[in-house]
C-alpha positions in Angstrom: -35.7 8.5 -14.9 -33.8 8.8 -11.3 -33.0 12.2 -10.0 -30.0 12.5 -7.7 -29.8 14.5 -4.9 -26.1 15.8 -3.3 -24.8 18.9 -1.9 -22.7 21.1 -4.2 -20.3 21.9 -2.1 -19.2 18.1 -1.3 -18.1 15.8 -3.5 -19.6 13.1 -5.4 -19.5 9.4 -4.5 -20.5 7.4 -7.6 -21.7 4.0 -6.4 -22.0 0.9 -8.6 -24.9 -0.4 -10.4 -25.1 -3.8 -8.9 -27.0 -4.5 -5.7 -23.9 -5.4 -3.8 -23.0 -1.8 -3.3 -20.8 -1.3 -0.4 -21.5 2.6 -0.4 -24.8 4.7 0.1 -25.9 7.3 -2.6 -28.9 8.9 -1.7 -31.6 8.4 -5.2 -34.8 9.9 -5.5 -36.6 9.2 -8.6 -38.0 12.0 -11.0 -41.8 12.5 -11.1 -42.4 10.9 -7.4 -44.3 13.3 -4.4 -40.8 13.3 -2.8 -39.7 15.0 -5.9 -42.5 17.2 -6.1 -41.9 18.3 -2.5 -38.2 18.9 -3.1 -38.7 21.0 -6.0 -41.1 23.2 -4.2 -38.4 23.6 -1.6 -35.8 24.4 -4.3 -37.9 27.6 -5.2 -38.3 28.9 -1.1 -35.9 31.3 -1.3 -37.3 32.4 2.4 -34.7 30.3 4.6 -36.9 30.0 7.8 -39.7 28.8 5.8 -37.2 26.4 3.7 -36.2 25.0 6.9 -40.0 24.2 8.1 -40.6 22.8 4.6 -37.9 20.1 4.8 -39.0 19.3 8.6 -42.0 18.8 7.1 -40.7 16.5 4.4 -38.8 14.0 6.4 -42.1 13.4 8.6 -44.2 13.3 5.2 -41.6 10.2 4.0 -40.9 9.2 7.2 -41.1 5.6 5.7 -38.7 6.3 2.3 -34.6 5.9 4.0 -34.2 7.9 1.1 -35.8 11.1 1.7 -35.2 10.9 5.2 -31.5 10.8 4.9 -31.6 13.8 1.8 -34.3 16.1 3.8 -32.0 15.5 7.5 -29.0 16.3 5.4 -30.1 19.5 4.2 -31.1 20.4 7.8 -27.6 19.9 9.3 -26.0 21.7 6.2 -28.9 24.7 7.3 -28.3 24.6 11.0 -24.5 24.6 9.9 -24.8 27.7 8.4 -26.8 29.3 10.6 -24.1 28.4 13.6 -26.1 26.0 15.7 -23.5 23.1 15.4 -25.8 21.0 18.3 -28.5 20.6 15.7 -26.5 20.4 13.0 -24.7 17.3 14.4 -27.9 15.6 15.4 -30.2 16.1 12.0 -26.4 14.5 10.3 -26.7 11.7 12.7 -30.4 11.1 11.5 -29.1 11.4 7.9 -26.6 8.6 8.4 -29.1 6.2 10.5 -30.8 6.4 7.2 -27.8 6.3 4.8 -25.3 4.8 7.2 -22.8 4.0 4.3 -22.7 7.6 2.8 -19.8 9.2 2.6 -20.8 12.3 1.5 -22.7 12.6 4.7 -19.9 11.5 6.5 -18.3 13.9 5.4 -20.1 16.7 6.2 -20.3 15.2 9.5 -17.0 15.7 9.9 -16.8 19.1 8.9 -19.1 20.0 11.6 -17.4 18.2 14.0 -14.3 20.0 13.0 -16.2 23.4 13.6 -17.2 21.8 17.1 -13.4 21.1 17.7 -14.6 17.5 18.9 -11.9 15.1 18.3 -13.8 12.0 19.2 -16.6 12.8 16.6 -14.1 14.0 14.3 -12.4 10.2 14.7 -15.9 8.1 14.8 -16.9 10.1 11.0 -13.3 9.5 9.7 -13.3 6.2 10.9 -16.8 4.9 9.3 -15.9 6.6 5.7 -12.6 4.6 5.6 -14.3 1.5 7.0 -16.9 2.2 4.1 -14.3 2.8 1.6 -12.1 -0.1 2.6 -15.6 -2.6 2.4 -15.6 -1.7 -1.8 -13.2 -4.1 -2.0 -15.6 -7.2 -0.3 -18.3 -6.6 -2.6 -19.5 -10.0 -4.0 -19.1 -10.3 -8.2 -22.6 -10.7 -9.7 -23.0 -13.8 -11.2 -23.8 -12.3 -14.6 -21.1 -9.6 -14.5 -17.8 -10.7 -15.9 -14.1 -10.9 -13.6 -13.0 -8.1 -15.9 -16.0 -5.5 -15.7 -16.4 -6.7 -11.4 -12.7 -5.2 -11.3 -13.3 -2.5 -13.4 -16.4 -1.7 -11.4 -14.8 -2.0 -8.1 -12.0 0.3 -9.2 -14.1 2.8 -10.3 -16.2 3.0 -7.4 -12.9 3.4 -5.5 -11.4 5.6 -8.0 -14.9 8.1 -7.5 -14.5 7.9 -3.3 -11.2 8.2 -3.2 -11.2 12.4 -2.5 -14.1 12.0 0.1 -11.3 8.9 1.7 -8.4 11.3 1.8 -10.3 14.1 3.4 -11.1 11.9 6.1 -7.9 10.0 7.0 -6.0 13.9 7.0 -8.9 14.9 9.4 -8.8 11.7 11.9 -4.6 12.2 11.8 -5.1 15.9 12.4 -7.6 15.0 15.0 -4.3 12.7 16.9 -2.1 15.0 16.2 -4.3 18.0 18.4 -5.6 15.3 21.0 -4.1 16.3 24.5 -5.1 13.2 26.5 -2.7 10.4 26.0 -6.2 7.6 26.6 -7.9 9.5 23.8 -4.8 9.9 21.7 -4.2 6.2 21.9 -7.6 5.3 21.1 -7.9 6.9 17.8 -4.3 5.5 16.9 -6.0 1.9 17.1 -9.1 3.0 14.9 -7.3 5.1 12.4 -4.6 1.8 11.9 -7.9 -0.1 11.2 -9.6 2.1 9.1 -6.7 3.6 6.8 -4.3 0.8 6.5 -1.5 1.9 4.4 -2.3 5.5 5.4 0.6 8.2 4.0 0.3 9.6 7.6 1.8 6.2 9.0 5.0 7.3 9.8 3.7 10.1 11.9 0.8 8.1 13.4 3.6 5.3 14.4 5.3 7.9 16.7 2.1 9.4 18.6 1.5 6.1 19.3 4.8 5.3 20.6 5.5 8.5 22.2 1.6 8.2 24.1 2.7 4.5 25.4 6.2 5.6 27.1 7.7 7.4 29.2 6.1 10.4 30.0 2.5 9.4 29.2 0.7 6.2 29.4 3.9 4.8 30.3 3.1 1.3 28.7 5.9 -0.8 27.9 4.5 -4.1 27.2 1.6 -1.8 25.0 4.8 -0.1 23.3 6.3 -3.3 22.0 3.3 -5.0 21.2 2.0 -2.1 19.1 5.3 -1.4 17.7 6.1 -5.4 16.5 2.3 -5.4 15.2 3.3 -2.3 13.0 6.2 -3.9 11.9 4.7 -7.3 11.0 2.6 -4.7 8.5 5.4 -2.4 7.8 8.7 -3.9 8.3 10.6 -1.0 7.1 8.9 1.4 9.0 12.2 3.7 9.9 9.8 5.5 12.7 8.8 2.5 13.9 12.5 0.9 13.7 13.6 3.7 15.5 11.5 4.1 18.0 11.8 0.6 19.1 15.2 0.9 18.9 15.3 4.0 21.4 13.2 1.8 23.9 15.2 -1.0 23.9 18.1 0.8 24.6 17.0 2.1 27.6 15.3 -1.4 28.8 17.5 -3.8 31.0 16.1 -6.9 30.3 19.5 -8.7 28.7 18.0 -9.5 25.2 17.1 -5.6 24.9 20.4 -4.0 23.8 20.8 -6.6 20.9 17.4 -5.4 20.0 18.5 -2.0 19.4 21.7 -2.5 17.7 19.8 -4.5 15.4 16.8 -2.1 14.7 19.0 0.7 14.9 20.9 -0.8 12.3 18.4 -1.7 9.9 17.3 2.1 10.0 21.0 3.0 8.6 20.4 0.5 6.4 16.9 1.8 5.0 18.5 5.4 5.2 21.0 5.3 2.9 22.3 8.7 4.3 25.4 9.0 2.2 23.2 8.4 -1.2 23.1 11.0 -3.5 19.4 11.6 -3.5 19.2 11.2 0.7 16.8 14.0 1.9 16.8 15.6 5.0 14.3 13.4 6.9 16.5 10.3 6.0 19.3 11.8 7.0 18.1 12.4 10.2 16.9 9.3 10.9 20.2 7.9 10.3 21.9 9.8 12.4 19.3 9.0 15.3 20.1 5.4 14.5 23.7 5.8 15.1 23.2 7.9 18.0 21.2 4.7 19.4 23.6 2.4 18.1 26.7 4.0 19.8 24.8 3.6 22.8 24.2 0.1 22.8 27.6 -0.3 21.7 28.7 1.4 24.5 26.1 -1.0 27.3 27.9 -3.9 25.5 31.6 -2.6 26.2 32.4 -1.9 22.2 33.0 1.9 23.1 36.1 1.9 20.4 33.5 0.9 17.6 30.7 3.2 19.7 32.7 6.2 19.0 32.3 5.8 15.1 29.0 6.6 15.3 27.8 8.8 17.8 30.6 11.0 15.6 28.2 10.3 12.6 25.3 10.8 14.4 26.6 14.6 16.1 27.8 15.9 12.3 24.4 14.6 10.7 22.2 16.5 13.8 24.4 19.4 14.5 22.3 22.7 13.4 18.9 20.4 12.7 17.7 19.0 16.3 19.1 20.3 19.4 17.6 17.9 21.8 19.0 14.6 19.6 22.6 16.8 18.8 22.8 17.3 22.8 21.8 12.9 23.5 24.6 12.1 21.1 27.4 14.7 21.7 26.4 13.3 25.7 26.8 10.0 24.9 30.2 10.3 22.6 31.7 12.2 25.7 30.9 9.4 27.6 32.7 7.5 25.4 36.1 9.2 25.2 35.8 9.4 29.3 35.6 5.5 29.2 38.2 5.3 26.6 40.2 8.2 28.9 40.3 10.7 25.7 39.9 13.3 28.4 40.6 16.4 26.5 37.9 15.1 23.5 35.6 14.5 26.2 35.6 17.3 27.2 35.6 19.0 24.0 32.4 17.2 23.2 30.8 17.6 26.4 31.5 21.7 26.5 29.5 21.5 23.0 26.4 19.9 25.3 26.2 22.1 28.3 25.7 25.1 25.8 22.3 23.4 24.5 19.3 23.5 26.7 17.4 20.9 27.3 16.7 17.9 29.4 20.6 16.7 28.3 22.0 20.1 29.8 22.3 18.5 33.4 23.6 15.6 32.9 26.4 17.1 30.3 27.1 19.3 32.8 27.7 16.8 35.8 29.8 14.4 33.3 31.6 17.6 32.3 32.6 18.4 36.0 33.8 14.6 36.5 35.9 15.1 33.1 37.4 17.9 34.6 38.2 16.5 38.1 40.1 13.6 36.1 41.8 15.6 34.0 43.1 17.9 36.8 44.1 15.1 39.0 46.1 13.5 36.1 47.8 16.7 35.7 
């Protein structure tokens, strides 16, 4: 008879019975000293004492990975509780160099680092569990173990992990999401793409990356449109990634650029389907972006007639929802009637735009004053 040995508050990681087990579960089998021992430190209700008891234990099995990992465990979840993060951190960390592939350790490492409000721990946990998780799946079949109960197996395993997986990839995007410095920020982008492929958080975790590489941060370009075809190849109808290609190739001058971005931008409408019945909100949004983006390349490549048709698209579908992206479009439609010299819509349009602050407010506001100037001298 085994005995197994897990905190209650975390949750169980069932690991298969064949020695090819990609995951860590920490076993200690009924009747041995090490059980002895840990059922003596069950009944210590004293915790000070409880705490010198399981030091005591890991140096006593200093030789079994097994104890070691369960007794250093128990330290960090004790030092955890008592507030001394520092230790708790470091007995984890002795846990894991004996049960490296654990995830219920690795998740109580994160916890901690969470309490520690350390992003780059918080990534390095979240990052092993899904590497962990993800290695189920490269587990060699046992020769005597049929195709059928292998997949059956594998699933399971998966199927048992898959809470402690979730947990992690929601703590490594919420550790992005809070990291200030665009070199960190980037950083656990490329780990978390490795470790959670297919994450539900890709979306979002497509436009940290590309907002950290342009303007305004690392200011990478060549970085932004390598990371952003590499996401495609996986994703090709990534609409956040679509679109924020799109928005960069807009702005670029290299001469193949602006085809670029009427052809992403297009693809976005495309995926969007904004007139559908069932359209949400977000999709609706992202189509209009796409227009707004597709106007403007139309404009760059002189088809300011056919630009017009959709930076009006783009200013009903934002109008009341983003003020910065409303502003961009009803910007770029004035500068379209002024080209087409539809003064008076222009400067209908444009009137709209100077009321929103904003980075568009000052440019609205000087194409407003050249509007006027033209419409006065025409007068």
């Amino acid at each position: 008879m085994r005995r197994n040995y897990h905190f209650a508050a975390l949750i169980l990681i069932v690991i298969p019975l064949f020695s090819q087990a990609q995951l860590d579960k920490i076993v200690i089998p009924a009747g041995t000293p090490e059980d002895v021992a840990l059922s003596s430190i069950s009944r210590e209700q004293d915790a000070p004492k409880k705490l010198a008891m399981y030091l005591d234990f890991v140096q006593q099995f200093s030789s079994n990975p097994a104890a070691v990992a369960y007794g250093n465990w128990q330290l960090a979840q004790a030092y955890q509780t008592a507030g001394d993060l520092d230790k708790a951190i470091d007995f984890g960390n002795k846990a894991l160099a004996a049960s490296p592939h654990n995830l219920d350790i690795l998740v109580s490492q994160a916890n901690i680092a969470q309490q520690m409000k350390s992003n780059a721990k918080l990534v390095d946990y979240a990052v092993r569990g899904g590497e962990a998780y993800n290695s189920i799946a490269n587990q060699t079949k046992p020769d005597t173990m049929s195709d059928q109960d292998f997949r059956n197996q594998v699933e399971g395993e998966k199927n048992s992990a898959r809470g402690a997986y979730d947990f992690l990839e929601a703590a490594a995007f919420n550790a992005i999401a809070d990291e200030k410095d665009p070199k960190a920020r980037m950083a656990y982008v490329e780990r978390f793409t490795a470790a959670f492929p297919d994450s539900r958080f890709q979306d979002q975790v497509a436009q940290y990356a590309m907002y950290t590489l342009g303007p305004g941060q690392l200011n990478d370009p060549a970085r932004l449109v390598a990371y952003g075809d590499k996401a495609l190849a996986a994703h090709p109808n990534n609409t956040a990634t679509l679109l924020l290609l799109a928005n960069h190739y807009v702005e670029d001058t290299k001469p193949a650029s602006i085809s670029k971005a009427a052809s992403y931008a297009e693809k976005v409408i495309a995926l969007s389907k904004a007139d559908a019945p069932d359209a949400d909100q977000p999709r609706k949004l992202s189509a209009a972006v796409a227009h707004s983006t597709l106007g403007y390349a139309l404009m760059k490549q002189d088809r300011t007639a056919a630009a017009i048709a959709h930076l009006k698209a783009a200013s009903e579908l934002l109008k009341g929802h983003d003020d910065v992206a409303y502003a961009t479009a009803l910007y770029r439609l004035g500068w379209g009637y002024a080209k087409l010299n539809k003064l008076t819509e222009a400067r209908e349009v444009l009137t709209e735009a100077v009321k929103i602050s904003g980075p568009i407010q000052q440019p609205a506001q000087d194409l407003l004053a050249k509007v006027n100037a033209a419409r006065a001298k025409g007068k």
